[in-house]
C-alpha positions as CSV (number, residue, x, y, z in Angstrom):
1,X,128.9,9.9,21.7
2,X,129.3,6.4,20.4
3,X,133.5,7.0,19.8
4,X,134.3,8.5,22.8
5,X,137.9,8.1,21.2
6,X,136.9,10.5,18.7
7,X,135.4,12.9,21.5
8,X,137.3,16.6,21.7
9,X,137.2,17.5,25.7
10,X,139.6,20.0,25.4
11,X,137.8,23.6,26.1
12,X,140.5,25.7,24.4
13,X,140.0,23.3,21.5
14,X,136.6,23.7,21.1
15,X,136.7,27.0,21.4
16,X,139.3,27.1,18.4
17,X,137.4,25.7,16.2
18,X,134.1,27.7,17.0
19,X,136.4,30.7,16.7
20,X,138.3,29.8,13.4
21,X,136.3,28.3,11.2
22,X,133.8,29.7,8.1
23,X,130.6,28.4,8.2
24,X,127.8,27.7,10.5
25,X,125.4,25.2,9.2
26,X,121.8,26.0,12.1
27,X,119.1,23.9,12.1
28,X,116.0,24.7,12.7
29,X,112.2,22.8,13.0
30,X,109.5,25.2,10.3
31,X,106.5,22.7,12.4
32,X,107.4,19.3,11.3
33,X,110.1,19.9,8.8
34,X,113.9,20.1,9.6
35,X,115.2,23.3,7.5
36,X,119.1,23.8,7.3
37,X,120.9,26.8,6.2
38,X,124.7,28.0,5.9
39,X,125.7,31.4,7.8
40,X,128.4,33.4,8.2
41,X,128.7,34.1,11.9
42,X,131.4,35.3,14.9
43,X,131.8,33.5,18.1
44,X,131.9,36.3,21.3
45,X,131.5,35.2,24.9
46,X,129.3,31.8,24.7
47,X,127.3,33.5,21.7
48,X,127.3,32.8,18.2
49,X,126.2,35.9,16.2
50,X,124.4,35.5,13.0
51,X,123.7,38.6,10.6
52,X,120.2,38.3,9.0
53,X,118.1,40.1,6.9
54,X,114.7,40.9,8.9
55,X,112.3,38.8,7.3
56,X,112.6,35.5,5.3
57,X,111.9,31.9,6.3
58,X,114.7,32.0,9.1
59,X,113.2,34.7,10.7
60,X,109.7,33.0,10.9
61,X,110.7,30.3,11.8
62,X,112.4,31.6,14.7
63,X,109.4,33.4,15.5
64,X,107.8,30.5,16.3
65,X,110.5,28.2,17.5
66,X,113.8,30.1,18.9
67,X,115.5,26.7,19.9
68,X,118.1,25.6,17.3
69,X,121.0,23.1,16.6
70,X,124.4,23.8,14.7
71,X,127.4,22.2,13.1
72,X,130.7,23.9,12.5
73,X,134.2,22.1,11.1
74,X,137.2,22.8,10.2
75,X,138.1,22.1,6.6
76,X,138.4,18.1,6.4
77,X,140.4,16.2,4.0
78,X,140.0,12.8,2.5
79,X,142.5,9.9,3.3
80,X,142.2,7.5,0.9
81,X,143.1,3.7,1.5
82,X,144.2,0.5,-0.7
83,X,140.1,-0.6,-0.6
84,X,137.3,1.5,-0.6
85,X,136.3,0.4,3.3
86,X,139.6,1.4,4.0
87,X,138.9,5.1,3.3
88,X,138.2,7.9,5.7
89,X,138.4,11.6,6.8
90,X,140.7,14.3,8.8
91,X,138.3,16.4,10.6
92,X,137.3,18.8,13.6
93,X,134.0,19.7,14.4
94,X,131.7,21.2,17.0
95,X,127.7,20.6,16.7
96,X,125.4,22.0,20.0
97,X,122.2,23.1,20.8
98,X,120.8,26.6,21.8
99,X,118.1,29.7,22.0
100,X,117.9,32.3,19.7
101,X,117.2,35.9,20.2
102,X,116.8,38.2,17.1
103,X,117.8,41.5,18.4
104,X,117.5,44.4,16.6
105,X,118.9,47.0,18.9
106,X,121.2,49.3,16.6
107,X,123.9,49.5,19.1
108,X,123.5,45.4,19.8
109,X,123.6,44.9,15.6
110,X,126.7,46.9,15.7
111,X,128.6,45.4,17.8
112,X,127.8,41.6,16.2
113,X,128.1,43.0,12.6
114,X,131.7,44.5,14.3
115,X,132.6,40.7,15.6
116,X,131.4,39.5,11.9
117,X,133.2,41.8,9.9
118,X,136.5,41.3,11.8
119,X,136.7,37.6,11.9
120,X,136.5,37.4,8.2
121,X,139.1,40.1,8.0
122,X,137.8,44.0,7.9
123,X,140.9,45.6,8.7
124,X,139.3,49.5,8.4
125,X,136.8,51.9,10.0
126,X,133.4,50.0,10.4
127,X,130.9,52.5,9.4
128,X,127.2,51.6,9.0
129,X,125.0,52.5,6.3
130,X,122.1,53.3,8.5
131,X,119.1,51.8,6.2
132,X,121.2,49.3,5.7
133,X,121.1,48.6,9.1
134,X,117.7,49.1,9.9
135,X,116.9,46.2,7.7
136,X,119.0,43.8,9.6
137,X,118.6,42.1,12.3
138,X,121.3,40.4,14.7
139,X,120.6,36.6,15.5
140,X,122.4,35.4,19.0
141,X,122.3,31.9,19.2
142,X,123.2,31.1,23.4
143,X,125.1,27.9,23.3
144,X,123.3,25.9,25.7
145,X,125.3,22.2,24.5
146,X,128.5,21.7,22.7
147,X,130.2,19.1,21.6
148,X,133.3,18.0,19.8
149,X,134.3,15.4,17.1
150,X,137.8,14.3,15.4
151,X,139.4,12.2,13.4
152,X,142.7,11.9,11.7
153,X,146.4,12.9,12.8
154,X,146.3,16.3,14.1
């Protein structure tokens, strides 16, 4: 990392912001092309889960190539300055590089859709619809790097 200033070391930290924040941006390579997409997901035990549907360009592409990269931040703000080079951001982020397994094992896809549902604040009986479920599959992306990025006053 270039601003090793910037550089979040702190494992409680990064583990914060993997637990607490929205979105999940994972990059994957379809061949030659980089392809990007925004997921919901739950952090659990060195795992990032990833509800998917069982079939789509995702899922082929992770046929083919289960290695993947990902970005996840906190919400950022703008600090504006006197002159536009004088302008920057507050931010927290985590980016990191893993394997992906799609599982598809009911009991594994309830337990992640569990973790999913709870982190964005399912406060009741989890109850599957079971053809529901059958068509969806459980990404678990194995964090194999991670590192963390900030800027601002925290």
């Amino acid at each position: 990392m270039r601003r090793t200033d910037k550089e979040i070391t702190d494992p409680n930290l990064l583990q914060d912001i993997l637990i607490n924040s929205q979105i999940c941006r994972l990059g994957l390579v379809d061949n030659s092309e980089a392809y990007i997409v925004p997921v919901n997901y739950a952090f659990v035990d060195g795992y990032i889960y990833i509800h998917s549907a069982s079939e789509g360009r995702k899922i082929e592409i992770l046929k083919r190539n289960p290695k993947a990269a990902f970005e996840i931040e906190y919400p950022s703000e703008t600090i504006r300055g006197e002159i536009p080079c004088k302008w920057g951001t507050r931010y927290r982020s985590v980016m990191g590089k893993g394997t992906i397994v799609i599982d598809d094992d009911i009991e594994s896809k309830k337990n992640g859709f569990d973790a999913l549902m709870r982190k964005y604040g399912a406060e009741f009986a989890l109850v599957y619809d079971e053809s529901a479920l059958a068509k969806a599959v459980l990404l678990k992306l194995r964090i194999e790097s991670l590192t963390g990025k900030q800027s601002g006053i925290w």
